[in-house]
C-alpha positions in Angstrom: 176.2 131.5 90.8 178.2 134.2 89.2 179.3 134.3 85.8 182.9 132.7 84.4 185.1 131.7 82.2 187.4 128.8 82.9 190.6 128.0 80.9 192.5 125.0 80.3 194.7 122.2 77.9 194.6 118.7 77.4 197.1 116.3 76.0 199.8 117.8 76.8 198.9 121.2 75.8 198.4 120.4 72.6 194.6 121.1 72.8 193.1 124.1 74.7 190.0 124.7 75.8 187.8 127.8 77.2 184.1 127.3 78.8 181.8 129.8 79.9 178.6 130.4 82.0 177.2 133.4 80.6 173.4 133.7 82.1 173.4 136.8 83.7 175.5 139.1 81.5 173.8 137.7 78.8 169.9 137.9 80.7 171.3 141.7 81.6 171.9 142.9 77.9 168.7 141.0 76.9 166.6 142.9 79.5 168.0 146.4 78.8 167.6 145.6 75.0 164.2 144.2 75.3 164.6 141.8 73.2 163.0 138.6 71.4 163.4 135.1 72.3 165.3 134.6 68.8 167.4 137.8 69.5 168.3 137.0 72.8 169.8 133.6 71.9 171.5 135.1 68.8 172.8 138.1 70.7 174.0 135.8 73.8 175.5 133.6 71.5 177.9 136.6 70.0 177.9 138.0 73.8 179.3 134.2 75.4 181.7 134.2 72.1 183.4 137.4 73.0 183.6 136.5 76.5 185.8 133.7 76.0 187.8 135.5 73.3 188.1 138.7 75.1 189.7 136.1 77.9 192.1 134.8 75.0 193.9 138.6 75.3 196.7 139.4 77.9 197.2 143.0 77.0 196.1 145.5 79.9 194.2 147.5 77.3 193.3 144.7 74.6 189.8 145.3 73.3 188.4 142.3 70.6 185.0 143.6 68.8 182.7 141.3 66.8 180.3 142.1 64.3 177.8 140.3 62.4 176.5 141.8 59.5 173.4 139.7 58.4 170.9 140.0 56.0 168.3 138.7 58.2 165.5 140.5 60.1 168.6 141.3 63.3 170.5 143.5 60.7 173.9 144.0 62.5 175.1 142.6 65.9 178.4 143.8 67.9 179.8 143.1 71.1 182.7 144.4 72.6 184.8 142.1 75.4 188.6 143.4 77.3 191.1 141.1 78.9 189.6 141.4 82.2 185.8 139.8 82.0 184.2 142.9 81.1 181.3 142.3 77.9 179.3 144.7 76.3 176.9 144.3 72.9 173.8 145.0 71.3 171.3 143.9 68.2 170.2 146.0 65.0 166.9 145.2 65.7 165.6 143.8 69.1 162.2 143.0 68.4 162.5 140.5 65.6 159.5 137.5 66.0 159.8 134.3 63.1 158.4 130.9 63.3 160.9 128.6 64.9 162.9 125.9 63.4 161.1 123.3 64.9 159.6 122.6 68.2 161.6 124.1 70.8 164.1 125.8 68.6 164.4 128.9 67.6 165.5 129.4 64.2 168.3 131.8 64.8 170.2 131.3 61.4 167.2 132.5 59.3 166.8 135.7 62.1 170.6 136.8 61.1 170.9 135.5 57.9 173.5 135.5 54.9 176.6 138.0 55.4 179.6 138.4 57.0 181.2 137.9 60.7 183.9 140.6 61.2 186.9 140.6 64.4 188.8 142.9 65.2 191.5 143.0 67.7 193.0 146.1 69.3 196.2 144.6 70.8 197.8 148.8 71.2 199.6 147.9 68.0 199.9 150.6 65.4 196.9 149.1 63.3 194.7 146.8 65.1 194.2 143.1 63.8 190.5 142.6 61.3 189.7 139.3 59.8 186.5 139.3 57.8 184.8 135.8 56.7 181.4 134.6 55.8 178.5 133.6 57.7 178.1 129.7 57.2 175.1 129.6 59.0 174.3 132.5 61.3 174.1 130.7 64.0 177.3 131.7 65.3 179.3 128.9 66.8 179.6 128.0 63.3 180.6 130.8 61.7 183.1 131.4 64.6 184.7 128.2 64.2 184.9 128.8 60.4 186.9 132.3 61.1 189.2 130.6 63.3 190.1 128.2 60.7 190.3 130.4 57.8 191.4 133.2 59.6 193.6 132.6 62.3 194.3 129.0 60.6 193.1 126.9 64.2 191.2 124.7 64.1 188.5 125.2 66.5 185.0 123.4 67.5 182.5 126.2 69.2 179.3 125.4 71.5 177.3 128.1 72.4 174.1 127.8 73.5 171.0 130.6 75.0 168.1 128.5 77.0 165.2 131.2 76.6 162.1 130.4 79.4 158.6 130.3 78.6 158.1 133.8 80.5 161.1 135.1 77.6 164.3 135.5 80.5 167.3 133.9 79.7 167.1 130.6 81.7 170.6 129.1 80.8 173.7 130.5 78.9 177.0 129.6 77.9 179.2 127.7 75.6 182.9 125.9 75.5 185.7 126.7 72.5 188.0 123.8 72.2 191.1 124.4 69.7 193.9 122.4 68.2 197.7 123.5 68.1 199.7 123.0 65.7 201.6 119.8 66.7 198.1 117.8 68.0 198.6 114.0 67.5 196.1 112.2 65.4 194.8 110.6 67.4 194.3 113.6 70.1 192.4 114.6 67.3 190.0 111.2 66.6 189.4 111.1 70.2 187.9 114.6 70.4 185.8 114.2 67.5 184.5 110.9 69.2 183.6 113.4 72.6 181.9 116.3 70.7 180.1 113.6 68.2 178.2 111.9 71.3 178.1 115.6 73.2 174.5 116.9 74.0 174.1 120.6 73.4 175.0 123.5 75.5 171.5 124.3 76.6 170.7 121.1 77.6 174.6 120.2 79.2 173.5 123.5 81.6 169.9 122.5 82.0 171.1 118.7 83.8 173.3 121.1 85.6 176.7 121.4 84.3 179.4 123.9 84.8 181.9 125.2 82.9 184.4 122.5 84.4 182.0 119.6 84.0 181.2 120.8 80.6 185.1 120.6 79.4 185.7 117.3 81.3 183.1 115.9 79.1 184.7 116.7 76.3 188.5 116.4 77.0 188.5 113.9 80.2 189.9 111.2 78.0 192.8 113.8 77.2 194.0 114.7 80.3 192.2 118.0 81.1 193.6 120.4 83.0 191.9 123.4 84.2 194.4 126.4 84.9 191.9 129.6 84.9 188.9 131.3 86.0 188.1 134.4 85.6 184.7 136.5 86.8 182.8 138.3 83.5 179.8 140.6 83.5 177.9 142.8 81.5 179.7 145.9 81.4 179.2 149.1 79.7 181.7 152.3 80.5 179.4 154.9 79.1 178.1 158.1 81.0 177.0 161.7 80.6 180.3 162.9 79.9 181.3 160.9 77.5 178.5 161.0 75.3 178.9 165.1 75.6 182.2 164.5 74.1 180.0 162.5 70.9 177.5 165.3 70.5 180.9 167.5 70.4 182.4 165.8 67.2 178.7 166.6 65.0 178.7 169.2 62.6 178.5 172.9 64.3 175.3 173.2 61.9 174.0 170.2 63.1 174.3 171.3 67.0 173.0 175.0 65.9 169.7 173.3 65.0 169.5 171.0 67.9 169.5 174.4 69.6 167.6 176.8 67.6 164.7 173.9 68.1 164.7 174.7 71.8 164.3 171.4 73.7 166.0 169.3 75.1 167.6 165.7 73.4 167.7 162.7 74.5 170.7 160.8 73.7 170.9 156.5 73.8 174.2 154.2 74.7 174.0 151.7 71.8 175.2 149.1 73.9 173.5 149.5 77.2 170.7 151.2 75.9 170.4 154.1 78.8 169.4 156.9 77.6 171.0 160.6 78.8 169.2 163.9 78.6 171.1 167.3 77.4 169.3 170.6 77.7 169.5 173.6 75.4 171.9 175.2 77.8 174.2 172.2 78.0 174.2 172.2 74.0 175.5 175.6 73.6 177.9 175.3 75.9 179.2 171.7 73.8 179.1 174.4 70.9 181.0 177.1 72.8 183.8 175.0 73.8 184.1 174.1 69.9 
């Protein structure tokens, strides 16, 4: 099964809903980052998040970025999502190993810690939009549903959830946003507290086998669900040779000088994607000659 995102609203449109199944993107960025069981659920958490809020855009160009700034063991987490399914992200620190919470689960709020969850939206606007809040609990859905409140002033509830297997793959991965507009009924909103009260969690909603749709009928069946998107995502990262040439062309001419006078080649990393690309001394001086 491929990855998606599906869309829909519920009593009459006064609730909408997004629901995702994120495995592979999410097992992708956790193989090229090598990462730990804790990481990998914190980082697919953040990566299923901006999935379904990159989907949120309509803008051709629209970019949204999140960024978790922790004081945990992770340090800093950013992923990077478009309008059209495309997600890219990466973790301070990969190989991060704590005890878990308790048996079974990993203890993701102590691995990112106290700090602050940052989004920005580039909507082609003259400044893009930033809303900063603090982490609640580092364990993501949280926090995200506290910045929507706060921030964008909707109420939200967020599921997110990363299944991590005994041999350390992602198993299972995904997660549902359900949000309130502004002229919900009361009781839209009693009833959809009684769903998510009695609502198992993400991992094991997947691990029974549940999709996307079956996941949101769960919750907002009572309501009146109607699905009216789906949309394809995937891990995907737009770096290449060129364009990190044109990064090692903004450093300091001093800086490139020594990278030359050293005479051997550099080896350059993608944050996000973690591939790594090779210059030789030649190919410096002629980034420095075209300065």
């Amino acid at each position: 099964m491929n990855d998606y995102i599906v869309r829909g609203h519920a009593a009459n449109g006064t609730v909408r809903a997004f629901a995702v199944r994120s495995t592979d993107l999410v097992g992708y960025a956790c193989e090229r980052h090598e990462t730990y069981p804790v990481v990998s659920a914190a980082l697919g958490r953040l990566l299923s998040a901006g999935a379904m809020m990159g989907s949120m855009m309509k803008g051709e160009d629209d970019l949204i970025t999140l960024t978790v700034k922790g004081d945990g063991p992770i340090g800093n987490m950013t992923v990077t999502a478009d309008s059209h399914g495309n997600i890219k992200g990466f973790p301070g620190n990969p190989q991060v190993d704590i005890p878990l919470k308790y048996r079974g689960k990993l203890d993701v709020g102590a691995a990112v810690g106290a700090g602050t969850l940052t989004v920005v939206m580039d909507l082609g606007l003259s400044e893009p939009y930033n809303g900063t809040v603090e982490l609640q609990s580092g364990e993501i859905g949280d926090d995200l549903a506290y910045y929507y409140t706060v921030s964008e002033q909707t109420p939200s509830a967020v599921g997110l959830g990363v299944m991590v297997d005994t041999d350390c793959s992602v198993k299972h991965a995904g997660g549902f946003i359900i949000q309130l507009m502004p002229d919900v009924q009361e009781e839209t909103i009693a009833t959809l507290e009684g769903q998510l009260a009695i609502l198992p969690s993400v991992t094991d909603l997947m691990e029974e086998g549940h999709s996307p749709e079956s996941m949101l009928e769960l919750i907002l069946g009572p309501l009146g669900l109607e699905i009216t998107e789906k949309q394809e995502v995937r891990f995907d990262c737009n770096c290449s040779h060129e364009r990190v040439s044109k990064a090692l062309a903004t450093i300091k001419d001093a800086d490139l000088q020594e990278m030359i006078d050293d005479g051997e080649s550099i080896e350059v990393k993608c944050y996000f994607c973690n591939t790594a690309y090779e210059f030789s001394v030649d190919e410096l001086k002629e980034i420095l000659a075209e300065r």
